[in-house]
C-alpha positions as CSV (number, residue, x, y, z in Angstrom):
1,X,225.4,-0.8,-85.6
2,X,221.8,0.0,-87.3
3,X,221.7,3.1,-84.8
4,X,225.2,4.3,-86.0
5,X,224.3,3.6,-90.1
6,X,221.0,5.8,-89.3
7,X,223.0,8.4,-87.8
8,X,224.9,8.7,-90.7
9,X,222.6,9.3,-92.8
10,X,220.8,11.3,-90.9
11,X,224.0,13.7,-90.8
12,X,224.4,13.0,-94.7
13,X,221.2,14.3,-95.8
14,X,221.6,17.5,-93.5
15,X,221.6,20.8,-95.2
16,X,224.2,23.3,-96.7
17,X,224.5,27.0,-95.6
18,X,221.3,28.9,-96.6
19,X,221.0,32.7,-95.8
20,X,217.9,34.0,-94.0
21,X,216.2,37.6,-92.5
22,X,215.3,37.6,-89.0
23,X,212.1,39.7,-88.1
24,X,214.4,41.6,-85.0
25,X,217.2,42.3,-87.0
26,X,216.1,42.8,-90.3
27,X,219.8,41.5,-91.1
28,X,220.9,38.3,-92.7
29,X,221.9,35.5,-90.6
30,X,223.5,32.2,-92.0
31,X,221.7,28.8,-91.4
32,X,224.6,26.3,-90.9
33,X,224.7,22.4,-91.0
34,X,224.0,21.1,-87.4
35,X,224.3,17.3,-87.3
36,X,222.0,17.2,-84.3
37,X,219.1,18.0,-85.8
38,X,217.0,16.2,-88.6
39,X,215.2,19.5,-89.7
40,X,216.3,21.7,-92.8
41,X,215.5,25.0,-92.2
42,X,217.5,26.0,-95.5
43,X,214.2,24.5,-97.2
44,X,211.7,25.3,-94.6
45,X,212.2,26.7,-91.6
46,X,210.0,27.8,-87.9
47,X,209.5,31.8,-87.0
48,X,207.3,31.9,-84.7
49,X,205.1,29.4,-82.0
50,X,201.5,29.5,-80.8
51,X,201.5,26.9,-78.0
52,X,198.5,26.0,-76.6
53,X,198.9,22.9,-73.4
54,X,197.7,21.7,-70.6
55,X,200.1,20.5,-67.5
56,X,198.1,17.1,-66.2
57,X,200.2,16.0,-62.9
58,X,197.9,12.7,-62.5
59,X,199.2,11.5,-65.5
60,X,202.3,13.5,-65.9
61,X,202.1,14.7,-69.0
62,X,202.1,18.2,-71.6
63,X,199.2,17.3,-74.0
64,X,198.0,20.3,-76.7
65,X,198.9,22.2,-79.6
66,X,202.1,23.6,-81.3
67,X,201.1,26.3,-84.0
68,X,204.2,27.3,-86.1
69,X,204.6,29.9,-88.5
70,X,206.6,29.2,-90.7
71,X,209.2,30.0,-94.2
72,X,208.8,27.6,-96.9
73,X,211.8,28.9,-98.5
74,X,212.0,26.5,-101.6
75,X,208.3,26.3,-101.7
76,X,209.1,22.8,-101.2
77,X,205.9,20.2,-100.2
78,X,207.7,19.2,-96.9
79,X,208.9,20.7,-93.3
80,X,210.7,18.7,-91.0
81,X,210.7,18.9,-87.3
82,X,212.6,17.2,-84.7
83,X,210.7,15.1,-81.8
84,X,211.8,12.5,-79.3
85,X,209.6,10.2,-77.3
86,X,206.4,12.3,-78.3
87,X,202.9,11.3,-79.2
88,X,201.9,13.1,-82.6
89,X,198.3,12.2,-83.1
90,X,197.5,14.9,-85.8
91,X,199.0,17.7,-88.0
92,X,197.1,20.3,-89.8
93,X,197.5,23.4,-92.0
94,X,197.3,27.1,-91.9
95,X,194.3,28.7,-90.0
96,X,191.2,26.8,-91.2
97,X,193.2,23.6,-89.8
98,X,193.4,21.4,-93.2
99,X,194.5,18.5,-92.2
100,X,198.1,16.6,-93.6
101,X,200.0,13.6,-93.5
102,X,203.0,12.9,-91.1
103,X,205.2,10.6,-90.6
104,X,208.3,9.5,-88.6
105,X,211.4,8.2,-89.6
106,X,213.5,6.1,-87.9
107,X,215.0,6.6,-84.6
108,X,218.6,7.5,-83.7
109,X,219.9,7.2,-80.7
110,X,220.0,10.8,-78.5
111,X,218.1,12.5,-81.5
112,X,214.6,10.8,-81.2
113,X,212.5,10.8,-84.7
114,X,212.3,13.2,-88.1
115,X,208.9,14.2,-87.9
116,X,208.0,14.5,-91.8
117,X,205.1,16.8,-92.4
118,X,203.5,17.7,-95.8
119,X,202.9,20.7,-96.6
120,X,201.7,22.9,-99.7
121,X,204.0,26.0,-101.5
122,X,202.1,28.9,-99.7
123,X,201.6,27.0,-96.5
124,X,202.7,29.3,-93.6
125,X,201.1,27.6,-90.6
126,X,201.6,24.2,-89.2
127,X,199.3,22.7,-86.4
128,X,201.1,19.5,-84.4
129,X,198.8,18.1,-82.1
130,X,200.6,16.0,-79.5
131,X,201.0,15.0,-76.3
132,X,204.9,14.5,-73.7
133,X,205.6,10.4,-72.4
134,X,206.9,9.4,-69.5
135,X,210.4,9.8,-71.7
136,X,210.4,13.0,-72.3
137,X,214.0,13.5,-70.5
138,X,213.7,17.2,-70.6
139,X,210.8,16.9,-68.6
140,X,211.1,16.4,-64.3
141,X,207.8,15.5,-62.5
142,X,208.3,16.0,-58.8
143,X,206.0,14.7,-56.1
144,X,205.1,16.7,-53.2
145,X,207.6,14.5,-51.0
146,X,210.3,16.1,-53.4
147,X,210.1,19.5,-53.1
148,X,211.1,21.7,-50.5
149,X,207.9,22.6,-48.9
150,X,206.7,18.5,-49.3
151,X,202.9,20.0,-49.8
152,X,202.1,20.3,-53.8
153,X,204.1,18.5,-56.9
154,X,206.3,20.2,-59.2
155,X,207.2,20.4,-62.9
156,X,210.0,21.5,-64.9
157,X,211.8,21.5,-67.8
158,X,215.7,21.4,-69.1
159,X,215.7,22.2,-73.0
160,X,219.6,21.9,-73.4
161,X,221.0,20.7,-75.5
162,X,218.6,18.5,-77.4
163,X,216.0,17.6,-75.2
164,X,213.4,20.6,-76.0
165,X,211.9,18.3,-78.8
166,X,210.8,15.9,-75.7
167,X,208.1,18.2,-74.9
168,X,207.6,20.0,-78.1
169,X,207.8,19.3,-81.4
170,X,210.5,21.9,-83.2
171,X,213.1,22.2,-85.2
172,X,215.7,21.1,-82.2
173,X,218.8,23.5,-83.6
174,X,220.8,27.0,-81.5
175,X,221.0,27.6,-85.0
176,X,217.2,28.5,-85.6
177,X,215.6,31.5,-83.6
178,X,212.4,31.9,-83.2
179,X,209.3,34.5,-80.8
180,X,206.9,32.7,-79.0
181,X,203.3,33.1,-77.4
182,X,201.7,29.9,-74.9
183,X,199.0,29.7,-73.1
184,X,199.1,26.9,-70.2
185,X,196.7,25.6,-68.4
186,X,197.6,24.3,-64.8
187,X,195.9,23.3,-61.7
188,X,194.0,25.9,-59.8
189,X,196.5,25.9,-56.7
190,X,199.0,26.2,-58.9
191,X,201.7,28.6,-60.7
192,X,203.1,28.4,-64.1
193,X,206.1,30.7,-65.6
194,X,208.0,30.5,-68.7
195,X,210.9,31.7,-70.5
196,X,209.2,34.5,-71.4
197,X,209.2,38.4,-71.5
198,X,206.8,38.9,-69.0
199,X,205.3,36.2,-66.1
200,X,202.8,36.3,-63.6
201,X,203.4,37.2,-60.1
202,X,200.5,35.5,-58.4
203,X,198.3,32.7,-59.1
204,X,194.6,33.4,-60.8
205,X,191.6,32.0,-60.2
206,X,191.5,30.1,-63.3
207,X,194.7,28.0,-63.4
208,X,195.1,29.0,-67.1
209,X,198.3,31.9,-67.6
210,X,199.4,33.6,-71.3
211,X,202.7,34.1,-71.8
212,X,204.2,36.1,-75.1
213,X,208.4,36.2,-76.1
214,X,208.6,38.4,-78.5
215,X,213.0,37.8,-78.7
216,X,213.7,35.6,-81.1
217,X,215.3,32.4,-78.7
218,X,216.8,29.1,-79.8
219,X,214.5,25.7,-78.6
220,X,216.9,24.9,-75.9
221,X,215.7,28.1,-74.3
222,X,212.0,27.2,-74.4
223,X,211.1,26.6,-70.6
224,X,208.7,25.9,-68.0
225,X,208.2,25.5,-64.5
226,X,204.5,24.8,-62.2
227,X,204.9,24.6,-59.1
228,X,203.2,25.9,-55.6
229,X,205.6,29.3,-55.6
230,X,205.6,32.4,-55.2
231,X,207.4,35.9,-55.8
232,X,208.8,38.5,-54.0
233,X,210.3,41.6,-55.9
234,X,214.0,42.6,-55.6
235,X,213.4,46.3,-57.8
236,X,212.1,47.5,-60.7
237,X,212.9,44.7,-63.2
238,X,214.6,42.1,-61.1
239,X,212.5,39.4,-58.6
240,X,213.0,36.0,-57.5
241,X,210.1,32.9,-57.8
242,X,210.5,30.3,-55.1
243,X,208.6,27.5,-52.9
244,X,207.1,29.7,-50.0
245,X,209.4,29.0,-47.1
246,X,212.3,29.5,-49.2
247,X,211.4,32.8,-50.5
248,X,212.4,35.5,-48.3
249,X,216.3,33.0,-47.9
250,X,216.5,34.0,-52.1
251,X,215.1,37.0,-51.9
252,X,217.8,38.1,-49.3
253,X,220.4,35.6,-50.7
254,X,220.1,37.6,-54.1
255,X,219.5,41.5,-52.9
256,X,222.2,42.2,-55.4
257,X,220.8,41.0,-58.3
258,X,219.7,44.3,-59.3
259,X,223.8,45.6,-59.1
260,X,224.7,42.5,-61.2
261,X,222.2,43.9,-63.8
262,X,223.7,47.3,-63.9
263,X,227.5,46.6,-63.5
264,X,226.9,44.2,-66.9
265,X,225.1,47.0,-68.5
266,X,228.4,48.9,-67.8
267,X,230.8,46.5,-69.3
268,X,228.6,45.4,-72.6
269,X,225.5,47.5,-73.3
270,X,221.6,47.4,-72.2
271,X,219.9,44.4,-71.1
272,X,217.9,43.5,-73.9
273,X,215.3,41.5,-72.2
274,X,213.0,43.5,-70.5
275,X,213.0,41.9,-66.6
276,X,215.4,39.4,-65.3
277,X,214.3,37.6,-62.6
278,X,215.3,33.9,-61.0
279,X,213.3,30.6,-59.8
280,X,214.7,28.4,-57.5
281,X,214.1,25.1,-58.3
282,X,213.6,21.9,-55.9
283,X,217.4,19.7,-55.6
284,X,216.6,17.5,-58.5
285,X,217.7,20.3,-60.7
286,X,220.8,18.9,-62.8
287,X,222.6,22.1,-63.1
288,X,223.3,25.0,-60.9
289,X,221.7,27.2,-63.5
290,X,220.3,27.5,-66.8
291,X,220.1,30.9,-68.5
292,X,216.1,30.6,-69.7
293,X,215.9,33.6,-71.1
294,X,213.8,36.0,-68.4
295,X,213.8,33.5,-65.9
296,X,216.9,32.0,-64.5
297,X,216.3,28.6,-63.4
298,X,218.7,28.1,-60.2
299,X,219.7,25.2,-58.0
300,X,218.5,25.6,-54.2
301,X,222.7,24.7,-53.1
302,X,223.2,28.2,-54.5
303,X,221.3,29.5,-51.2
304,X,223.6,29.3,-48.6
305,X,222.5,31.9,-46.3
306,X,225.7,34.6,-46.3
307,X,225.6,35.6,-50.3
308,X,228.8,33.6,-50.8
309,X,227.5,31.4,-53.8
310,X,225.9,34.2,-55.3
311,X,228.9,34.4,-58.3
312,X,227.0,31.9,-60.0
313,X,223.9,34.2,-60.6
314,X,226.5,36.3,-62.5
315,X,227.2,33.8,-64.9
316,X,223.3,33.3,-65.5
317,X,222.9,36.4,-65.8
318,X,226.2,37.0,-68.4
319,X,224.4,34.7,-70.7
320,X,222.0,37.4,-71.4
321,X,224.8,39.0,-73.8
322,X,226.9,35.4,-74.6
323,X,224.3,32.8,-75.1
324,X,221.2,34.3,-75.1
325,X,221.6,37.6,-77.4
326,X,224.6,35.9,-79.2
327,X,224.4,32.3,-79.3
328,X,226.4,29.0,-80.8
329,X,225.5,28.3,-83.4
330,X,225.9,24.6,-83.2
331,X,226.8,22.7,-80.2
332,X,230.0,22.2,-81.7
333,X,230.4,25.7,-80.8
334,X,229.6,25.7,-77.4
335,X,232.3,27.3,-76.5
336,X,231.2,30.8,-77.3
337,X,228.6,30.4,-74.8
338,X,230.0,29.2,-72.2
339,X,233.6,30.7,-72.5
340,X,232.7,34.1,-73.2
341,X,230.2,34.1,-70.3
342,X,232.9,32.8,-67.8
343,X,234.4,35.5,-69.1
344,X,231.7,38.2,-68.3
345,X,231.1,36.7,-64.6
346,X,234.6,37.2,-64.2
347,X,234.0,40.7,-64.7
348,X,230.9,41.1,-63.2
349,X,232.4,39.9,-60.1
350,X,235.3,42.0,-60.0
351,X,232.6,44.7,-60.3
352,X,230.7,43.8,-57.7
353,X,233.0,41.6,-55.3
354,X,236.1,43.9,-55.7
355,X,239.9,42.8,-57.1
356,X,240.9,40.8,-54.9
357,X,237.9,38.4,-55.1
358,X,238.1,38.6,-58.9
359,X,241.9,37.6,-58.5
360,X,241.2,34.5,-56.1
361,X,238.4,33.2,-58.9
362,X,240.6,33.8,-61.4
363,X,243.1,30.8,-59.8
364,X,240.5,28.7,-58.8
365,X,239.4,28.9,-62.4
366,X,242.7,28.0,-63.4
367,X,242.8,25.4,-61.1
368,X,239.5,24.1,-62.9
369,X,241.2,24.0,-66.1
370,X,244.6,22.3,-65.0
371,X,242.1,19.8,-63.2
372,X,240.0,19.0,-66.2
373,X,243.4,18.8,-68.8
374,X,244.8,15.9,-66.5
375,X,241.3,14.3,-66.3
376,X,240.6,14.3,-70.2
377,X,244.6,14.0,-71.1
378,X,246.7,17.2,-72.8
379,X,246.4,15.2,-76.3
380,X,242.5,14.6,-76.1
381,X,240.6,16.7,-78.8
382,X,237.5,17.0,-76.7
383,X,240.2,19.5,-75.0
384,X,239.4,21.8,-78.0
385,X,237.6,24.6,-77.9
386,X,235.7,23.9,-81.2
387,X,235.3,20.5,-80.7
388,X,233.5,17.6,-82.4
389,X,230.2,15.9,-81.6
390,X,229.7,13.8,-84.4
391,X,227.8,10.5,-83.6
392,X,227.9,11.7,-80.2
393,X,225.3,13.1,-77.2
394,X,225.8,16.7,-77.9
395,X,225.2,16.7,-74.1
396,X,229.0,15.3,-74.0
397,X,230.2,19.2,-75.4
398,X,229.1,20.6,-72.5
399,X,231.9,19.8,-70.1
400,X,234.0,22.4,-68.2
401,X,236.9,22.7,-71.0
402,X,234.7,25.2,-73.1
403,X,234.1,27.5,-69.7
404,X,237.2,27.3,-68.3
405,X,239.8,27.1,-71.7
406,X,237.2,29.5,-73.3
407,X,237.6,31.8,-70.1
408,X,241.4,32.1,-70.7
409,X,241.2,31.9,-73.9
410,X,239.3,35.6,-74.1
411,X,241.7,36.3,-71.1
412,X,245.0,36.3,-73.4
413,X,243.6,38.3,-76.0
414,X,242.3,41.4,-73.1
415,X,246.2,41.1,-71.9
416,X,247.4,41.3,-75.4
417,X,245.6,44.0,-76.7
418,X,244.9,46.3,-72.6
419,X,241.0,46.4,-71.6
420,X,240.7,49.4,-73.4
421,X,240.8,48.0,-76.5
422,X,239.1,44.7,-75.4
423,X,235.9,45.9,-73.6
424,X,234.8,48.0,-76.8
425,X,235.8,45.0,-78.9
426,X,233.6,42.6,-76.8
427,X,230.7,45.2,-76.6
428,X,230.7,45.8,-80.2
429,X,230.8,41.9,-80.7
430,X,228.0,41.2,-79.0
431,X,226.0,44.4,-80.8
432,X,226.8,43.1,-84.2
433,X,226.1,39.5,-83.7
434,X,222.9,40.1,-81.3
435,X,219.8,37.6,-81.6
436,X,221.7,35.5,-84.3
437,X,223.6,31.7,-83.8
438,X,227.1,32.1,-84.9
439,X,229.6,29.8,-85.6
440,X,233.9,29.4,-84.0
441,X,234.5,30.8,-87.5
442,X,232.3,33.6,-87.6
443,X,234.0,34.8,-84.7
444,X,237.3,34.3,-85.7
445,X,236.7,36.3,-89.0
446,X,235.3,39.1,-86.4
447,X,238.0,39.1,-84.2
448,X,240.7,39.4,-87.5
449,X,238.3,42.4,-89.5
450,X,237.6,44.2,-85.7
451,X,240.5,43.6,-83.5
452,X,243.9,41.9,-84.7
453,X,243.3,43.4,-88.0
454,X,246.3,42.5,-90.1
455,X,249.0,42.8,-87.0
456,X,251.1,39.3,-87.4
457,X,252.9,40.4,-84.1
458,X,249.5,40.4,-82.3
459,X,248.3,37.1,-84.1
460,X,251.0,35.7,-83.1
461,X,250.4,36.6,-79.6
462,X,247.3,35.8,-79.2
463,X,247.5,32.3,-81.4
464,X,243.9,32.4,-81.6
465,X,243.8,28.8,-83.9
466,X,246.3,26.8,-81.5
467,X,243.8,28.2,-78.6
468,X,240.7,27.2,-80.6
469,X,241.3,24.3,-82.9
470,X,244.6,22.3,-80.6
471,X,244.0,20.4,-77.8
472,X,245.6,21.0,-74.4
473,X,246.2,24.4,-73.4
474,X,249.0,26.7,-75.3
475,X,252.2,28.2,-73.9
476,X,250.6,31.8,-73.7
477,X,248.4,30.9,-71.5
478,X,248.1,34.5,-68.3
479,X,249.5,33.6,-65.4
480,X,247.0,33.4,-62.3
481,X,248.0,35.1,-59.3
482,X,246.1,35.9,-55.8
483,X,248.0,37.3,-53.2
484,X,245.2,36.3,-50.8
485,X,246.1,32.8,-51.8
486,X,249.2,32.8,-51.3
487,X,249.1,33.7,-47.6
488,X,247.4,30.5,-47.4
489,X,249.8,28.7,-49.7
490,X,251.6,29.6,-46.8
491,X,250.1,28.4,-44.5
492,X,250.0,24.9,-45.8
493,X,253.5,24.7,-45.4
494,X,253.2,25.1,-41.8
495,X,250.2,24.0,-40.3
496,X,251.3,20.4,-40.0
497,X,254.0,21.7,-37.7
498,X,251.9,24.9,-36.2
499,X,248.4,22.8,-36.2
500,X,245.4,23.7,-37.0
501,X,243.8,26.1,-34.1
502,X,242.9,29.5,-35.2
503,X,243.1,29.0,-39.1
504,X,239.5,29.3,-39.4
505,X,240.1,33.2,-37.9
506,X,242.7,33.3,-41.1
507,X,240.5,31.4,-43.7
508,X,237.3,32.7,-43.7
509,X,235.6,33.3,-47.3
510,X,234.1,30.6,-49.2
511,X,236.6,31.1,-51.7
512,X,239.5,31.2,-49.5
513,X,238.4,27.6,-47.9
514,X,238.0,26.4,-51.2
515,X,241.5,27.3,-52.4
516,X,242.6,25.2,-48.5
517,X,240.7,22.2,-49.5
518,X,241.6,21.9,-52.9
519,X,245.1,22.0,-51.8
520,X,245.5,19.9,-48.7
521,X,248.2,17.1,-49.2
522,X,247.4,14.0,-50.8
523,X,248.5,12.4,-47.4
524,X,246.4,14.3,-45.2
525,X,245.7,11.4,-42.5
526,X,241.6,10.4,-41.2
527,X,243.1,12.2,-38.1
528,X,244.1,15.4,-39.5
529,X,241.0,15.5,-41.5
530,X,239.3,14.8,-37.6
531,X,241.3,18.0,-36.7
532,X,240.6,19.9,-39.5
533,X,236.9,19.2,-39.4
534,X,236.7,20.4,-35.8
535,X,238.5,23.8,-36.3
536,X,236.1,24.9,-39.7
537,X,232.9,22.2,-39.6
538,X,233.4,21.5,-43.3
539,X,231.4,18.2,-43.0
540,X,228.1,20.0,-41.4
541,X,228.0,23.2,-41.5
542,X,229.9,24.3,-45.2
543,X,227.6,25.5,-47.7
544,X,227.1,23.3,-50.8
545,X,230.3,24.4,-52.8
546,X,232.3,24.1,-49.7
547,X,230.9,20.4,-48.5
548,X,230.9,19.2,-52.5
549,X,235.2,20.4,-52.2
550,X,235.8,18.9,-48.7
551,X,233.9,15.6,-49.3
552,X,236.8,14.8,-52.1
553,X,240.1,14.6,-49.4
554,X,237.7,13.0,-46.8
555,X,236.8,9.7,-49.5
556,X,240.4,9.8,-50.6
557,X,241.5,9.5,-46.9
558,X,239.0,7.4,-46.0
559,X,237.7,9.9,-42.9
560,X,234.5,7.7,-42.4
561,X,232.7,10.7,-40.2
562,X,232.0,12.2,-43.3
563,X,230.5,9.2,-45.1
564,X,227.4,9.8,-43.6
565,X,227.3,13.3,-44.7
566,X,228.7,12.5,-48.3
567,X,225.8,10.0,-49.0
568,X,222.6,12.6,-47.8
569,X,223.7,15.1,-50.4
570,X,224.8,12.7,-53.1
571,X,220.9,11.5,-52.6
572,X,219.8,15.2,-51.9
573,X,221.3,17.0,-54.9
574,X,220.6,16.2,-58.5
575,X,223.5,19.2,-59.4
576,X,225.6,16.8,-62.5
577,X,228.9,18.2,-62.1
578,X,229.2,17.9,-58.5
579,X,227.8,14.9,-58.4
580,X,230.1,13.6,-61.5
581,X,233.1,14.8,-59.2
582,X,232.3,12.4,-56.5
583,X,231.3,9.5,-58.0
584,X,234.1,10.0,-59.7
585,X,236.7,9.8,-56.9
586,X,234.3,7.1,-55.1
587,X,235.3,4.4,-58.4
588,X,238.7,5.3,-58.1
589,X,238.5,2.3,-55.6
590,X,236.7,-1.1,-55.2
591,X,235.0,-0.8,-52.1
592,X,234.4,3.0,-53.1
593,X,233.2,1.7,-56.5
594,X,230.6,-0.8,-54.7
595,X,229.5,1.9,-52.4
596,X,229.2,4.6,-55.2
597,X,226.4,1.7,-57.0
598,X,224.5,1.2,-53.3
599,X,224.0,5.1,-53.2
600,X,223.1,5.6,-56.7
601,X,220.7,2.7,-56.3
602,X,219.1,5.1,-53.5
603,X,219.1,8.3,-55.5
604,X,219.0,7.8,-59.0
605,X,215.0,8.0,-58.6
606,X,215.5,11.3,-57.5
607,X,217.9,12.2,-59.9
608,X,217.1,13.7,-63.6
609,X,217.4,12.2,-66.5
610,X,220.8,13.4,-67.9
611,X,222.1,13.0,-64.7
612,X,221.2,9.7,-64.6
613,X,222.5,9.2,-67.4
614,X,226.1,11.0,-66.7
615,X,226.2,8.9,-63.4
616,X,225.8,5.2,-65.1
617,X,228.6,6.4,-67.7
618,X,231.0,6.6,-64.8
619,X,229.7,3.3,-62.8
620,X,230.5,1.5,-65.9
């Protein structure tokens, strides 16, 4: 109860709209209220940081020196910033380091401390000197056993959606943009990179590497990775990082990164960014990317050795226009991340990967949505697009209802209106709205003044607020339709009767086994899963995507060859939401229930932190 009355007034005492310039821009940008964060940058707010650290893998932490410059907009005597599980031993001021007083407030729960620092009218510089715990949850310390190469440790970091104030102090808000410089010291036989605008390519001599990003970024895009890797150049602006002996796999795996690049330029304008290039991370990675801005960080599963996963480097990629460029302003809002980049992927793909491809993706993302309706229930509000996360884990937004219902969301309105209309529209939208945080309403009022522009008839259509504020998924909803899949829709019918020799010369893509799998009858018996197993080799030889789909019919059939297989890459894989979807259909059960705690109990040390976290949610 004491952590709930905090939170409230935490949330009371949060700030009203303020306007502010941005250096990039030069236009105005609104500051909105954002209950998950204790700073208020209407009264004071961060533009730029000078980070000084040093990476100590003995004692596994970030210890240095955050330098912000910053707006004292009401010439106040105090700046807050946000920190969680941080050690602040001193603050100073401006360049001759005067030093201040600080103090913490209490503590609510997912939020960490208000760091309370005094300041003077003119101040415009803020030194925090601090040092990372062994809590910092955005933080994942790796020893050399857990890497893929087993020879040096490994460090990185996950900033979303709150957890960049575990390794640096900051005002913790997608609402407040700011440029960066670091410099990093590491271990000699070691290499650091960083969200930044430019990294290094090799290791120094020194172990110490600069880094400048001179876009203005949200915190949950600050990142960093050390590691023993390397990089291997895929053409003129695009590369991939890795561990050595995976390097030339994702170098090949992702040869058309540098198409990806230039079929999104076509759809939505220049990459702003400068270079894009990807590091593949060790398997404790919770996601299966995250869109730091320069430097994708990508799970290993997405290597699986035929280019068949690489759809999800176009999504990373599409958050350099929706996320990155144009971001949500709160995580209320998250849906204008992650929606309208489903969105772009879509049409990267279809780019790229051709019609038909672009067709089948289009059901299996309907399929995603159906799936996740049932699961949360057609009446749930968390089924919103702009949902709610008061007194919550904003970490709970971040679900696959604001990809997916986002995704088909955007999809009416391009039917309503023709891509002719649609592709300029989105263009345009991410032009006008480019390095700001906006909010579900400032994109509504966009979409009325640029596209629907008084036509009822269209509103009406599109029904933009029952899509956006109503939970469940409106009657206007366009129709999914793959002609591909539905030879194999087909085939279900009759393979039963037919068996199954020979489908695996009929079903050959990854998406096309998916689409199989996902629709195999509820019935299917431990010996037609035997049969089926021998025909494709789901259980050993599918790629990550394909095994995380098949090992759902084979524990709801009970096929007990695949247990074996199902608890290595539940231990092997840190990746949340396929993880979530296991453990999920394992406690459906009592004995699966028992045997989903023995294998958690062996991997949860492996895990990170928000998965861990995710996981004891469902075993409860």
């Amino acid at each position: 109860m004491k952590k709930i009355f905090l939170l409230t007034l935490f949330m009371a005492a949060l700030a009203c709209q303020k306007k502010e310039t941005t250096k990039e821009t030069n236009k105005e940008t609104a500051i909105v209220t954002d209950e998950h964060t204790f700073s208020k940058p209407d009264l004071a707010v961060v533009k730029h940081l000078d980070l000084d650290i040093k990476v100590d893998f003995g004692t596994q932490t970030i210890s240095g020196k955050a330098s912000w410059q910053i707006d004292n907009i009401s010439k106040g005597n105090e700046i807050i910033f946000d920190e969680n599980t941080l050690n602040i031993t001193k603050v100073t001021l401006g360049d001759d380091e005067k030093e201040t007083k600080f103090e913490l407030g209490s503590e609510v729960e997912f939020h960490g401390k208000p760091l309370h620092i005094t300041i003077e009218p003119n101040t415009t510089k803020v030194n925090i000197y601090y040092s990372t715990t062994k809590d910092a949850v955005a933080l994942q310390w790796l020893n050399p056993q857990q890497t893929a190469d087993k020879k040096k440790p490994f460090l990185f970091s996950q900033g979303e959606s709150i957890w960049s104030r575990t390794w640096i102090p900051c005002q913790d808000s997608p609402g407040v943009r700011f440029t960066y410089n670091a410099k990093v010291t590491v271990p000699k036989d070691l290499l650091a990179v960083m969200s930044a605008s430019v990294n290094p390519q090799k290791k120094n001599d020194t172990g110490v590497y600069t880094f400048k990003q001179d876009k203005v970024i949200p915190s949950y895009l600050m990142a960093i990775a050390v590691g023993d890797i390397e990089f291997q150049s895929i053409d003129n602006r695009t590369g991939v990082y890795a561990e050595p002996s995976l390097l030339k796999k994702a170098a090949w795996e992702f040869a058309e990164l540098g198409k990806m690049v230039g079929a999104a330029e076509k759809l939505y304008g220049p990459y702003r960014w400068g270079r894009y290039d990807v590091l593949v991370l060790p398997p404790s990675f919770p996601y299966g990317g995250m869109e730091n801005p320069n430097l994708t960080f990508l799970t290993p599963g997405v290597i699986a050795g035929d280019r068949s996963l690489t759809s999800l480097l176009a999504h990373e990629l599409g958050h350099s226009w929706s996320g990155n460029l144009v971001t949500n302003a709160t995580w209320d809002d998250i849906w204008l991340n992650e929606g309208f980049t489903t969105y772009v992927e879509h049409r990267i793909g279809e780019e790229i990967f051709g019609v038909k491809e672009a067709k089948m993706q289009d059901v299996l993302t309907r399929k995603d949505l159906d799936d996740n309706i049932e699961e949360y229930g057609a009446t749930n509000p968390d089924t919103r697009l702009k949902v709610s996360l008061t007194n919550r884990n904003p970490d709970d937004g971040i679900s696959q209802i604001p990809y997916v219902k986002g995704y088909n969301f955007l999809k009416v309105i391009e039917a309503a209106v023709g891509r002719e209309k649609f592709d300029p529209f989105i263009k345009n939208y991410f032009n006008a709205h480019a390095f700001k945080s906006i909010t579900t309403e400032d994109f509504i009022k966009y979409l009325n003044e640029n596209l629907i522009k008084g036509d009822k008839a269209l509103a009406d259509k599109i029904k933009a607020d029952e899509w956006i504020y109503k939970p469940g998924v409106p009657s206007n909803i366009t129709p999914s339709v793959s002609d591909d899949f539905a030879a194999i829709d087909a085939i279900q019918k009759s393979w039963r009767t037919t068996g199954v020799k020979g489908l695996s010369q009929k079903i050959k893509s990854t998406t096309e086994k998916q689409h199989f799998i996902d629709y195999l009858p509820e019935d299917v018996t431990p010996k037609e899963m035997a049969e089926i197993d021998a025909e494709f080799n789901f259980t050993k030889g599918g790629n990550f995507v394909i095994r995380r789909q098949w090992f759902v019919p084979s524990i709801r059939s009970h096929y007990t060859v695949a247990y074996p297989a199902i608890e290595q890459f539940m231990i092997r894989t840190s990746r949340t939401g396929s993880l979530m979807t296991l453990y999920k259909e394992l406690v459906k059960t009592s004995p699966g229930k028992d045997w989903a705690k023995k294998i958690f109990e062996k991997a949860k040390s492996g895990y990170h932190a928000t998965t861990v976290q995710a996981v004891e949610g469902v075993l409860k």
